[in-house]
Structure formats: structure tokens, C-alpha cells
N, CA, C and O of each residue as an XYZ file, in Angstrom:
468
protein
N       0.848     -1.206      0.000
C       0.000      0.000      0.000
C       0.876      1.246      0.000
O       1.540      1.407      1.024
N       0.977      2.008     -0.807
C       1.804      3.364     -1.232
C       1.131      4.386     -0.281
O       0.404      5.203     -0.845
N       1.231      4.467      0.873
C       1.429      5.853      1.659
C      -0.304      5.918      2.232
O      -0.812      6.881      2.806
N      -0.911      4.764      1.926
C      -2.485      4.693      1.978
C      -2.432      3.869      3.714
O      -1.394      3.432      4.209
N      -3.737      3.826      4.351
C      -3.604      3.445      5.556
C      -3.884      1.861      6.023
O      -5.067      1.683      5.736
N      -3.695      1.419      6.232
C      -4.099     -0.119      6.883
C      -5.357      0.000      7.601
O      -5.221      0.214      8.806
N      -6.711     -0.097      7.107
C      -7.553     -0.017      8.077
C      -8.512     -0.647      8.195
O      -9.387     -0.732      7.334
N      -8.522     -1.295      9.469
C      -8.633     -2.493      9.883
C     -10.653     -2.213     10.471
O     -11.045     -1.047     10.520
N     -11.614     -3.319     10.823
C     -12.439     -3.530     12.039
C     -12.587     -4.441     12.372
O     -12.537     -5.525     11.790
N     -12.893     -4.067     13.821
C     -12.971     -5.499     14.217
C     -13.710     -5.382     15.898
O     -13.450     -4.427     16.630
N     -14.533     -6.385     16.267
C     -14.952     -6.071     17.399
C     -14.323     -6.191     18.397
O     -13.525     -7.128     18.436
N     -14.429     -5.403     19.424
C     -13.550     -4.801     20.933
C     -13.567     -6.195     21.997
O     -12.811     -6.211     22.969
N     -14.489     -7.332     21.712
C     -14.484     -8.109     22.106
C     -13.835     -9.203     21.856
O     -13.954    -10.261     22.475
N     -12.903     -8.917     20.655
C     -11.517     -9.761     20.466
C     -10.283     -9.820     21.020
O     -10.304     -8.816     21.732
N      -9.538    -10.172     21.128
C      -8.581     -9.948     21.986
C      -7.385     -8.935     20.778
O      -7.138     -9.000     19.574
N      -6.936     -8.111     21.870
C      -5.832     -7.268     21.409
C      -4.692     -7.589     20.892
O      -3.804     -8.126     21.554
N      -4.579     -7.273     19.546
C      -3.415     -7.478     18.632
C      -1.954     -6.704     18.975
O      -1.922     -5.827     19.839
N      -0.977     -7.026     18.368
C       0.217     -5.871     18.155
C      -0.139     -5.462     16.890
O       0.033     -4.275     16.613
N      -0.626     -6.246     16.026
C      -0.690     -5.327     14.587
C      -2.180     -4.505     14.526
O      -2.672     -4.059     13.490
N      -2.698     -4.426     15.701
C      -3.834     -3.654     15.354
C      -3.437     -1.560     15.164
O      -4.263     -0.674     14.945
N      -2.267     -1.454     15.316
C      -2.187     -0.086     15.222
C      -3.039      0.669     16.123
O      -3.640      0.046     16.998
N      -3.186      2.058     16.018
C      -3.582      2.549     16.891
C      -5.474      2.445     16.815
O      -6.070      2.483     15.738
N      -6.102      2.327     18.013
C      -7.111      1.211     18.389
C      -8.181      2.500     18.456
O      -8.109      3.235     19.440
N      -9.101      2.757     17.489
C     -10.151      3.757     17.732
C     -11.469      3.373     17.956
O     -12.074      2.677     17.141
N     -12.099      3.877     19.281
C     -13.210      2.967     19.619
C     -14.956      3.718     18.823
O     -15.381      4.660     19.492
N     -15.592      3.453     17.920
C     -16.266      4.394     17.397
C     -17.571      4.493     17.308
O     -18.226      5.024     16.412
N     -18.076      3.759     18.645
C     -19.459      4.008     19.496
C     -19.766      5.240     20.285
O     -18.955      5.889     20.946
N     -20.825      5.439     20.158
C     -20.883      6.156     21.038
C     -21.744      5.717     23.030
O     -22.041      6.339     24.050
N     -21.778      4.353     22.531
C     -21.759      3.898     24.441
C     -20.614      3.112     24.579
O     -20.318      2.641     23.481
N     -19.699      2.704     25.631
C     -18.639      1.999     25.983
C     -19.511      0.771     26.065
O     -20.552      0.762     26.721
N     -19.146     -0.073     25.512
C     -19.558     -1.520     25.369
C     -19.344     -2.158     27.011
O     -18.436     -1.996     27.826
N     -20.454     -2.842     27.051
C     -20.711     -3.549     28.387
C     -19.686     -4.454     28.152
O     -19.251     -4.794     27.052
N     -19.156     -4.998     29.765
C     -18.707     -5.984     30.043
C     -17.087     -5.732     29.271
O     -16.445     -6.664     28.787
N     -16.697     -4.539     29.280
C     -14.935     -4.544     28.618
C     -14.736     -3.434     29.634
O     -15.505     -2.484     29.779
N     -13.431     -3.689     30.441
C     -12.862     -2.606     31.175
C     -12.172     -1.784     30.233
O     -12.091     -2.087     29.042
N     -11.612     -0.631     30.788
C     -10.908      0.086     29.667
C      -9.689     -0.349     29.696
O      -9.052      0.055     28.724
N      -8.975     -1.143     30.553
C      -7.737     -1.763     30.388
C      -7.389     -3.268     29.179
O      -6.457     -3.633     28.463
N      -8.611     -3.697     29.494
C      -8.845     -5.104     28.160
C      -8.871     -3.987     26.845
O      -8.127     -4.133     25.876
N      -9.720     -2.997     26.954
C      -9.784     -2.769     25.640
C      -8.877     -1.998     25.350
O      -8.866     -1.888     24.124
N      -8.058     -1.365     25.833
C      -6.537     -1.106     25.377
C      -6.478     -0.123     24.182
O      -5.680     -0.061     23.246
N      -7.854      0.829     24.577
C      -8.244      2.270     23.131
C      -7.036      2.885     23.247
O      -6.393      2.923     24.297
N      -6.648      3.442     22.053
C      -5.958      4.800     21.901
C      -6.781      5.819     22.009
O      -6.333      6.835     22.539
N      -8.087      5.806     21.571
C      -9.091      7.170     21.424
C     -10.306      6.384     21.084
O     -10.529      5.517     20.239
N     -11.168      7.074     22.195
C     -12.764      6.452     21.920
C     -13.108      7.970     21.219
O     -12.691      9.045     21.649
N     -14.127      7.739     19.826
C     -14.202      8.707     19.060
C     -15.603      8.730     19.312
O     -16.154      8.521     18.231
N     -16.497      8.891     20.268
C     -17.583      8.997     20.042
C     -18.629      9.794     19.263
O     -19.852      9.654     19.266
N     -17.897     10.627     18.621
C     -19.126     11.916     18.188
C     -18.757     11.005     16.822
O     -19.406     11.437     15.870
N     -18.165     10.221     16.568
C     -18.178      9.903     14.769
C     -19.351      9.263     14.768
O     -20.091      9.431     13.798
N     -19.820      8.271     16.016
C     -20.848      6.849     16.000
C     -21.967      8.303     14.761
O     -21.702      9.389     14.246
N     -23.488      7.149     14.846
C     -24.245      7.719     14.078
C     -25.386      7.940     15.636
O     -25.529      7.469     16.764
N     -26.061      9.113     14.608
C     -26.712      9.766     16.035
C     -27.836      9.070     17.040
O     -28.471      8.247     16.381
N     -28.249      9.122     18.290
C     -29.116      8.061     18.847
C     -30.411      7.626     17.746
O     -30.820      6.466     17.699
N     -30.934      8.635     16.951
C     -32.063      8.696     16.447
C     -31.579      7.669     15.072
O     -32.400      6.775     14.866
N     -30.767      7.674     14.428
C     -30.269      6.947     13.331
C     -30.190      5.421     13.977
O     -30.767      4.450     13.487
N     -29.133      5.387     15.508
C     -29.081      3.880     15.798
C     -30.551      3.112     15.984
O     -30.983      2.065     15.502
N     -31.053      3.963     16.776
C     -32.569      3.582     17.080
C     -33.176      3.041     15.910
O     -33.614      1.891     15.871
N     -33.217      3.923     14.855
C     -34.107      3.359     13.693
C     -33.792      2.019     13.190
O     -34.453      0.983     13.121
N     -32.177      2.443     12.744
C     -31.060      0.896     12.283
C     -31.586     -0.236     13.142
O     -32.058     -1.309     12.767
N     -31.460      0.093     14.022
C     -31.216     -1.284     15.573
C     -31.211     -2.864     14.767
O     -31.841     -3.919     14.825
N     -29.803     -2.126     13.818
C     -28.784     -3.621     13.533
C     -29.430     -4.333     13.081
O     -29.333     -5.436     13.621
N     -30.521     -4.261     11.819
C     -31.604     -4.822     11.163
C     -30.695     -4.748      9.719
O     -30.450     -3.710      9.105
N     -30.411     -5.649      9.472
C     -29.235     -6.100      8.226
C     -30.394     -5.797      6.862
O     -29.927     -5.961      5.735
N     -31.567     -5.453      6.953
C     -32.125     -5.528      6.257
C     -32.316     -3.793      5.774
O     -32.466     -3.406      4.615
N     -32.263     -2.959      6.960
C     -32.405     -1.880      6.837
C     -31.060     -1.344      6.586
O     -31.120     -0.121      6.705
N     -29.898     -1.725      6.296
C     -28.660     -1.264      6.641
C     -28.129     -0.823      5.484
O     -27.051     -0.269      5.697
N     -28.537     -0.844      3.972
C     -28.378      0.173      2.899
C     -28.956      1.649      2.986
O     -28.572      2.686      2.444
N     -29.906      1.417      3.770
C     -30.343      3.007      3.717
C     -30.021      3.525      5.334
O     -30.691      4.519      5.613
N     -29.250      3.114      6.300
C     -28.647      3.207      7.540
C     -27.400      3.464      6.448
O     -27.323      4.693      6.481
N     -26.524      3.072      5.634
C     -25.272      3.571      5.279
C     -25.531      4.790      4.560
O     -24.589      5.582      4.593
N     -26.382      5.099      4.026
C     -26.835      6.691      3.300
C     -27.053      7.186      4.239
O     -26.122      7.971      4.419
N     -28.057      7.281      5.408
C     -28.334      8.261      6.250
C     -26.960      8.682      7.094
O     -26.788      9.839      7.477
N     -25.865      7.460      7.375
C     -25.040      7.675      8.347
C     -23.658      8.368      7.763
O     -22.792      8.896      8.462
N     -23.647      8.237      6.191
C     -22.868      8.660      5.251
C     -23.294     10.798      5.561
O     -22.711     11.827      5.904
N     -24.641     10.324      5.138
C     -24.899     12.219      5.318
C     -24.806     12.729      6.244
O     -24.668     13.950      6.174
N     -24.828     12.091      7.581
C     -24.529     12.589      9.022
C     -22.782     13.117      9.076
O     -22.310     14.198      9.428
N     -22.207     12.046      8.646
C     -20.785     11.987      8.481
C     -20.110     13.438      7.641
O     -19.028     13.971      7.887
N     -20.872     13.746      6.858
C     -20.692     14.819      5.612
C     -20.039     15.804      6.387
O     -18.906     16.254      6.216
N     -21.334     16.256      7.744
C     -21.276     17.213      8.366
C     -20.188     17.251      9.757
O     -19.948     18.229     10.466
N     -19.567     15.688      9.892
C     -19.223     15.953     11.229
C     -17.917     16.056     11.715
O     -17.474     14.973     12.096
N     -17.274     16.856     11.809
C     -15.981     16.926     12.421
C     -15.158     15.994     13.150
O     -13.966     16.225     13.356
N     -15.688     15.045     13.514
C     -15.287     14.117     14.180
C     -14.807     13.001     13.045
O     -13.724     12.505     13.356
N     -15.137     12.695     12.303
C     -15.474     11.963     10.713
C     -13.934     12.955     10.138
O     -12.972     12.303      9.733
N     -13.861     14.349     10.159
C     -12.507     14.679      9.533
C     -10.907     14.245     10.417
O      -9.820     13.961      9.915
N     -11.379     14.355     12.144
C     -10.581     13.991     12.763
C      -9.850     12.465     12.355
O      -8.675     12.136     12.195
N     -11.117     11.734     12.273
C     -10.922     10.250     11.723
C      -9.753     10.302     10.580
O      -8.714      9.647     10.664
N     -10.074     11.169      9.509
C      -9.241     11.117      8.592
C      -8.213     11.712      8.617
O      -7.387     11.632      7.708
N      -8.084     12.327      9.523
C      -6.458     12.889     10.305
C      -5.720     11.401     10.897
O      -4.704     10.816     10.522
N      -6.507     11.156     11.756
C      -5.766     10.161     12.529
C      -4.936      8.745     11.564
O      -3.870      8.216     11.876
N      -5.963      8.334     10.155
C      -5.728      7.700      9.290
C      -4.458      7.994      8.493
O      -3.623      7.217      8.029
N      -4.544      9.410      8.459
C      -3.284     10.113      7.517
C      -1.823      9.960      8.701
O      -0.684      9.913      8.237
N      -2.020      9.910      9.892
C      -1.127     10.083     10.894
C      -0.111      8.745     10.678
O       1.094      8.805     10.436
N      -1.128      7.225     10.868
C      -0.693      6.345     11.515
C      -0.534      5.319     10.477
O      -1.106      5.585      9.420
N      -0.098      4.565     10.510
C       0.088      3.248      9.376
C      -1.485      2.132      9.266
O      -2.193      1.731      8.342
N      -1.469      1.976     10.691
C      -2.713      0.928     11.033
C      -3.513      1.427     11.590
O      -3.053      2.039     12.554
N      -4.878      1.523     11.462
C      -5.925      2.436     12.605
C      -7.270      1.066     12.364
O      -8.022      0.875     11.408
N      -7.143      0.420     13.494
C      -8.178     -0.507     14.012
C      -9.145      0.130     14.397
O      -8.995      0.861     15.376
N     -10.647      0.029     13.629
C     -11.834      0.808     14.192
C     -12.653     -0.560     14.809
O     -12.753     -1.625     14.200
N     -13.461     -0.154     16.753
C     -13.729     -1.046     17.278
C     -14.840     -0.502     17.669
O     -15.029      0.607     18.169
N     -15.964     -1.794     17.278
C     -17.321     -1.956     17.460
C     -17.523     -2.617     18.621
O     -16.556     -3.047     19.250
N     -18.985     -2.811     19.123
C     -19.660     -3.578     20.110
C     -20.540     -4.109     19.485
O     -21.219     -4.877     20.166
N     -20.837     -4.013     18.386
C     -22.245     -4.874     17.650
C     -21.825     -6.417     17.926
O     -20.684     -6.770     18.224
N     -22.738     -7.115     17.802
C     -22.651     -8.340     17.161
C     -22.248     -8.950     15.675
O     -21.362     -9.767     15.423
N     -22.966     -8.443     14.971
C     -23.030     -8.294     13.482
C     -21.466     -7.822     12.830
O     -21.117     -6.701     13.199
N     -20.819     -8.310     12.216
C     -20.050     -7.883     11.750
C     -20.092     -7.414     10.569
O     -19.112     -6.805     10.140
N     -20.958     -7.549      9.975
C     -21.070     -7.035      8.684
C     -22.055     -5.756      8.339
O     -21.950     -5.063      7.327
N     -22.940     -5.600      9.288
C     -23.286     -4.503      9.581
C     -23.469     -3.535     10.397
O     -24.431     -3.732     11.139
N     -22.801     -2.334     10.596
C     -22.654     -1.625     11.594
C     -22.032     -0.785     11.387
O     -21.358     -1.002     10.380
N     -21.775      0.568     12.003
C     -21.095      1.841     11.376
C     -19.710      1.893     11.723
O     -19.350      2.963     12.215
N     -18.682      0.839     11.565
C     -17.283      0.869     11.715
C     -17.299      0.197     10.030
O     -16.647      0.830      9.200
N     -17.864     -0.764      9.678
C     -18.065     -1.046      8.298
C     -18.070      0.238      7.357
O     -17.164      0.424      6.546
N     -19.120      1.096      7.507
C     -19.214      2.204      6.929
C     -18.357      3.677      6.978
O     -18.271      4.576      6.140
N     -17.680      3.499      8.521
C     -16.754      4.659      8.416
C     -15.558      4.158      7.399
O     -14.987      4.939      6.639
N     -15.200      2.497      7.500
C     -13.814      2.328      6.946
C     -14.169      2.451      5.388
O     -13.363      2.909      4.577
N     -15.690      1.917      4.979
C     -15.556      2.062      3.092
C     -15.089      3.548      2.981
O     -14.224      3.658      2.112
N     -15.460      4.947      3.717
C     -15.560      5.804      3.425
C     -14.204      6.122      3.733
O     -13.641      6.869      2.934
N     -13.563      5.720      4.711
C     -12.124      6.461      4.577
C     -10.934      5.708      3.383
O      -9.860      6.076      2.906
N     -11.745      4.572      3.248
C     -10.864      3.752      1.733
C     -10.895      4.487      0.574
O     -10.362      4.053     -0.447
């Protein structure tokens, strides 16, 4: 990869890598049942998550989750936290983004990383 970032997801409920690079947590509740020492964040980014009213609607319904990646895409447009993201990406080699979902395939660490690819 030519100068582009390694970027990784994966849920917080895995155990901690050395190659996970620096570890961004991108909920906005601290996931039950992980101390902050297991989870071993560099930066919990909470203002990137998508807003209560967006999760609420989503509530991780794989079915609804094309139009949960548009709504959470246009939230993102606006949010500063979303440019920080892409600072931190430009900073570091590896930037592991960490969920609490279940679902791995759908959920807004999926959608922040298509967008910073």
C-alpha cells in the first residue's frame, strides 16, 4: 500500500493485537462488560458513531442497513469528528476501528472504513 492506511475492524471483544495499530473505539456507548484496560483504546471517538435517532431506527436490522449507510454517510458529511478520523488515518500506518455490535457485517465501523478507503 503506497502511503495509503491499513484499516482495519474489528470487534472490541476480540482480543488485542500488536498489529492492530492505533485502536479507535467508534461508538458512542462503551460496550458492556470490557474494562478500559482489556480494551486497550488509543481514542474512543464517540461523536463519529451515528446519532441516537439513526441507531434507534437501524437497531442492527441487516435488512435496513443500505439506507442506515446513506443516512449515516450524510450525518458523516457534516461531522468533524469523521474529519478527525481522517487525520488520525493520515497520521498512523494501522488504525483498528472497534465496534460492540454483534453483526459484523453490519454496523457503522463497516461504513466509516468504506468511506475512509
Amino acid at each position: 500500500m503506497s502511503g495509503m492506511t491499513d484499516c482495519r475492524v474489528k470487534r472490541i471483544y476480540e482480543p488485542v493485537a500488536e498489529d492492530d495499530g492505533f485502536r479507535v473505539l467508534v461508538d458512542r456507548l462503551w460496550p458492556r462488560g470490557v474494562s478500559r484496560e482489556e480494551a486497550a483504546v488509543d481514542l474512543w471517538l464517540k461523536e463519529v458513531a451515528p446519532s441516537a435517532e439513526l441507531r434507534q431506527w437501524f437497531g442492527h436490522d441487516p435488512e435496513r442497513f443500505a439506507e442506515f449507510r446513506e443516512r449515516n454517510r450524510d450525518e458523516l458529511d457534516t461531522n468533524p469528528a469523521f474529519t478527525r478520523l481522517q487525520q488520525l488515518t493520515a497520521d498512523h500506518e494501522r488504525v483498528t476501528l472497534l465496534y460492540g455490535a454483534r453483526d459484523r457485517q453490519h454496523n457503522q465501523a463497516v461504513v466509516l472504513r468504506e468511506l475512509l478507503e
